[in-house]
C-alpha positions as CSV (number, residue, x, y, z in Angstrom):
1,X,103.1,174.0,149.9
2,X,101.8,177.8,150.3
3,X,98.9,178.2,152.2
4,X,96.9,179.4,149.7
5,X,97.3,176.4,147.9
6,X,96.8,174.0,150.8
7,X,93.6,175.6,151.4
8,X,92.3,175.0,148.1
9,X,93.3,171.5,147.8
10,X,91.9,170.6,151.1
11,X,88.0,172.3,150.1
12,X,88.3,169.8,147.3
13,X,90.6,166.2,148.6
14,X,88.4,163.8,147.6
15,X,89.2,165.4,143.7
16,X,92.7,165.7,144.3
17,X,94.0,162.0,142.3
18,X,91.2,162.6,139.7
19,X,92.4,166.8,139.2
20,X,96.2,165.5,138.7
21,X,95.2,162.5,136.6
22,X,93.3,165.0,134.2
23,X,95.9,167.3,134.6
24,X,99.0,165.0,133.6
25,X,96.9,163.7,130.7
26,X,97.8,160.3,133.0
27,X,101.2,160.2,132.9
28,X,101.8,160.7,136.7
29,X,101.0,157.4,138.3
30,X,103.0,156.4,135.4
31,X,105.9,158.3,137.0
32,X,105.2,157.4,140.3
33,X,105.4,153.4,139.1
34,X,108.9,153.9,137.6
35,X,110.1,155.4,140.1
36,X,109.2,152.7,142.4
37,X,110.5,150.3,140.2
38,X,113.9,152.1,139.4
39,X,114.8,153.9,142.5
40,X,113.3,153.1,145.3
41,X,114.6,149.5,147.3
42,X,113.6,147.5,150.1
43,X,114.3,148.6,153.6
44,X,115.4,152.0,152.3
45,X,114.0,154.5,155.1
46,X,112.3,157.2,152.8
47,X,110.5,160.6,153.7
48,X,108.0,161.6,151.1
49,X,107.3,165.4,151.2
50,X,103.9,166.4,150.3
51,X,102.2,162.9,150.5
52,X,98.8,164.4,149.6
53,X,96.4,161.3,149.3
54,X,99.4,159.0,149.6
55,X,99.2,157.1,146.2
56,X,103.0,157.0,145.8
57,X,103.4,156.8,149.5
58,X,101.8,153.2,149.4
59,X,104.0,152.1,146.3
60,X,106.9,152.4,148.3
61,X,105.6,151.0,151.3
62,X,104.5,148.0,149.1
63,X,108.2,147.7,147.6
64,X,109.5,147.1,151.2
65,X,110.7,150.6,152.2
66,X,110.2,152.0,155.8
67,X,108.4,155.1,155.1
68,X,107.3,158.5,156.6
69,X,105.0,160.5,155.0
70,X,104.5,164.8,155.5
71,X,101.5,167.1,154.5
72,X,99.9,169.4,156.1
73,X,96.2,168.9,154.6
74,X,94.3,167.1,157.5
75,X,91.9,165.8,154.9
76,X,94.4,164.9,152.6
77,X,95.8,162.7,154.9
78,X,92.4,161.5,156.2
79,X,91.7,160.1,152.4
80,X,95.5,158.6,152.8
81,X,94.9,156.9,155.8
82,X,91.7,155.6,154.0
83,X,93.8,154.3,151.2
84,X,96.7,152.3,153.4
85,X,93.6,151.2,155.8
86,X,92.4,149.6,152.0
87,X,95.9,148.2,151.2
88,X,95.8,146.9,154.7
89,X,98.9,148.6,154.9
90,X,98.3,149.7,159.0
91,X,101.0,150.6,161.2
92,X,103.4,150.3,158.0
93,X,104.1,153.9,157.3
94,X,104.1,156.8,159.8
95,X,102.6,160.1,158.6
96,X,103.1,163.1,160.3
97,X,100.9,166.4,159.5
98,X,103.1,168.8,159.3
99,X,104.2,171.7,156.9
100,X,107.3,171.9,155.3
101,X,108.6,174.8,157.4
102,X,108.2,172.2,159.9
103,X,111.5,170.0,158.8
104,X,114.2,171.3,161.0
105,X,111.9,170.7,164.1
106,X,110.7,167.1,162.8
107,X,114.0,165.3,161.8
108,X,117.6,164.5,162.9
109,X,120.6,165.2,160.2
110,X,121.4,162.2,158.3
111,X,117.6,160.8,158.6
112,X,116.7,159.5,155.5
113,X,118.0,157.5,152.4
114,X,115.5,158.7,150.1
115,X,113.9,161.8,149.8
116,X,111.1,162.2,147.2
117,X,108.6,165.7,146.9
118,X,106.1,165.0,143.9
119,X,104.2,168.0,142.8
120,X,105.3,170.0,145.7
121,X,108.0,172.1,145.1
122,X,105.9,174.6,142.2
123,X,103.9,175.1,145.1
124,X,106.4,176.6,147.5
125,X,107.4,180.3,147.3
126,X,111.3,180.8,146.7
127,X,112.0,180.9,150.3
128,X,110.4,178.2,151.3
129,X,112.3,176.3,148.8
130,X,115.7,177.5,149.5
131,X,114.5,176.4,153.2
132,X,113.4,173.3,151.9
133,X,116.7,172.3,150.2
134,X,118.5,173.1,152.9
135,X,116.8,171.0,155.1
136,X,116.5,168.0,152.5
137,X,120.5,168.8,152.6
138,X,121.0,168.0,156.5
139,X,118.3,165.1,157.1
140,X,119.5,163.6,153.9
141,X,122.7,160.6,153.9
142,X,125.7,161.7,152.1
143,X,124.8,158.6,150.2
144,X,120.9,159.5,149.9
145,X,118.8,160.6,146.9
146,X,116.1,163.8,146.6
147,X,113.9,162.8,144.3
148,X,111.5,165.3,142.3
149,X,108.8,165.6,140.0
150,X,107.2,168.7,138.9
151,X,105.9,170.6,136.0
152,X,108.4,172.8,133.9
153,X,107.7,174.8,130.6
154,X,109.3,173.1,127.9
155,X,111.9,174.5,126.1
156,X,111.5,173.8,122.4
157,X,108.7,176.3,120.8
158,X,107.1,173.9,119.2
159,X,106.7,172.3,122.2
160,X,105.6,175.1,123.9
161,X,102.8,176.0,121.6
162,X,101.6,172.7,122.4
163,X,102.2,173.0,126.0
164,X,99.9,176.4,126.1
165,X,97.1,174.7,123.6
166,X,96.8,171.8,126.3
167,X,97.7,173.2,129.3
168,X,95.3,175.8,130.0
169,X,92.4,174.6,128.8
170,X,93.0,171.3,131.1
171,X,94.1,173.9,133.7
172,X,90.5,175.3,133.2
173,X,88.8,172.0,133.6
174,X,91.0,171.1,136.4
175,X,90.2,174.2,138.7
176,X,86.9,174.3,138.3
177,X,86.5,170.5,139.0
178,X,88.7,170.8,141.7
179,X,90.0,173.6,142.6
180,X,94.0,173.2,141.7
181,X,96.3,175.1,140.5
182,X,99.4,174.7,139.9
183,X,102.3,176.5,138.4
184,X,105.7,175.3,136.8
185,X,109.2,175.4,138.5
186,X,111.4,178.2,137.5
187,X,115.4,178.3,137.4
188,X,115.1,175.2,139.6
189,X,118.9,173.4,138.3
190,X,120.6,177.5,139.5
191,X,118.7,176.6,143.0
192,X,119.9,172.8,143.2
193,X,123.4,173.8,142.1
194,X,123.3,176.9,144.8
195,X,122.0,174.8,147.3
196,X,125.2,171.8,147.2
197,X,123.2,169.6,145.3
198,X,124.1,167.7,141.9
199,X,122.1,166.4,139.5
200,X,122.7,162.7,138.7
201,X,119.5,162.1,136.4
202,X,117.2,164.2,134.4
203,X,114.2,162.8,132.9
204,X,111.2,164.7,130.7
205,X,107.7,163.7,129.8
206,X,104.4,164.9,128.9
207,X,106.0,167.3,126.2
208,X,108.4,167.9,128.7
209,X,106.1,169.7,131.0
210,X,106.8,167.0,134.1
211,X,110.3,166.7,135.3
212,X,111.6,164.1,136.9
213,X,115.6,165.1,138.6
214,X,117.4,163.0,141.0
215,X,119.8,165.0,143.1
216,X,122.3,164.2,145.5
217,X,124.7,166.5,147.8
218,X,127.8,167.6,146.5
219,X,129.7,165.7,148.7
220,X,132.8,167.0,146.7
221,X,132.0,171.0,148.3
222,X,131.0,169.9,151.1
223,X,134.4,168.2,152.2
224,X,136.1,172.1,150.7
């Protein structure tokens, strides 16, 4: 995430599942349980980027995977590790604190099965996505998954009016509750495809405002 951003989610952690909740009208843990339940599979060895207050972190740690979760909030991860102490979920996931521009110092190539970022990316500049992807790229198995959920403007216009007529008064609410902000993801299918990725799933909810995409390397380029 930028700075500027992590700084404001950590004055206001303890907020941070109650802001998105508000902010996704509900819909996210929503997403986070299907994704669990479709995707994810026991023993798989899974890095989840942006844990935050590790709500999805603990769903996949329940389903059986072997996981490691990243974020470089110190009191985001203070009210995870309150969570998984909850769950009685101890010694069962390893989370590092670390930023993203962290990855290529943290993690071997070929790491990981599963990759997953949930309401991460929007919060990255463009560099430090392109860094990201590239890195997801090389810690990822050829056979792997990046798995991503983030907010998008809808195309459709009626859709959009509705999108603008929610959104920012919600957005309102949310800030000054608890101080997020967040912003959709722009061109982000150009960036995947630029990067050697593929999409293998699309899914939209929430008047398509939340995308959920499931990548994989273009195994296909990468053997040109």
């Amino acid at each position: 995430m930028s700075y500027v951003y992590m700084k404001a989610l950590e004055n206001k952690a303890e907020k941070y599942d109650k802001g998105i909740k508000l902010l996704t009208l509900g819909k996210l843990p929503k997403i986070k349980q299907e994704i669990v339940d479709n995707y994810i599979e026991k023993n798989n060895i899974l890095l989840d980027i942006g844990m935050g207050t590790g709500t999805f972190t603990i769903l996949c740690a329940k389903k059986g995977a072997q996981v490691t979760g990243i974020d470089f909030s110190e009191k985001m991860l203070e009210i995870a590790n309150r969570h998984i102490k909850d769950e009685e979920l101890n010694g069962t996931i390893n989370i590092i604190k670390m930023p993203i521009v962290n990855l290529d110092k943290q993690f071997s190539d070929n790491s990981f099965d599963k990759i997953t970022s949930i309401l991460c990316f929007s919060e990255l500049y463009q560099k430090e996505q392109d860094y990201a992807l590239d890195q997801i790229a090389r810690i990822l198995k050829d056979n792997g998954e990046f798995i991503l959920v983030d907010e998008v403007k809808p195309k459709n216009i009626l859709k959009k009016i509705l999108y603008f007529m929610i959104r920012i008064p919600i957005s309102l609410i949310n800030f000054l509750k608890a101080h997020i902000s967040t912003k959709p993801l722009k061109n982000f299918e150009e960036k995947i495809s630029e990067h050697n990725f593929q999409v293998i799933e699309e899914k939209l909810y929430l008047l398509d405002t939340l995308k959920l995409i499931r990548i994989k390397k273009n195994l296909a380029n990468k053997e040109d």
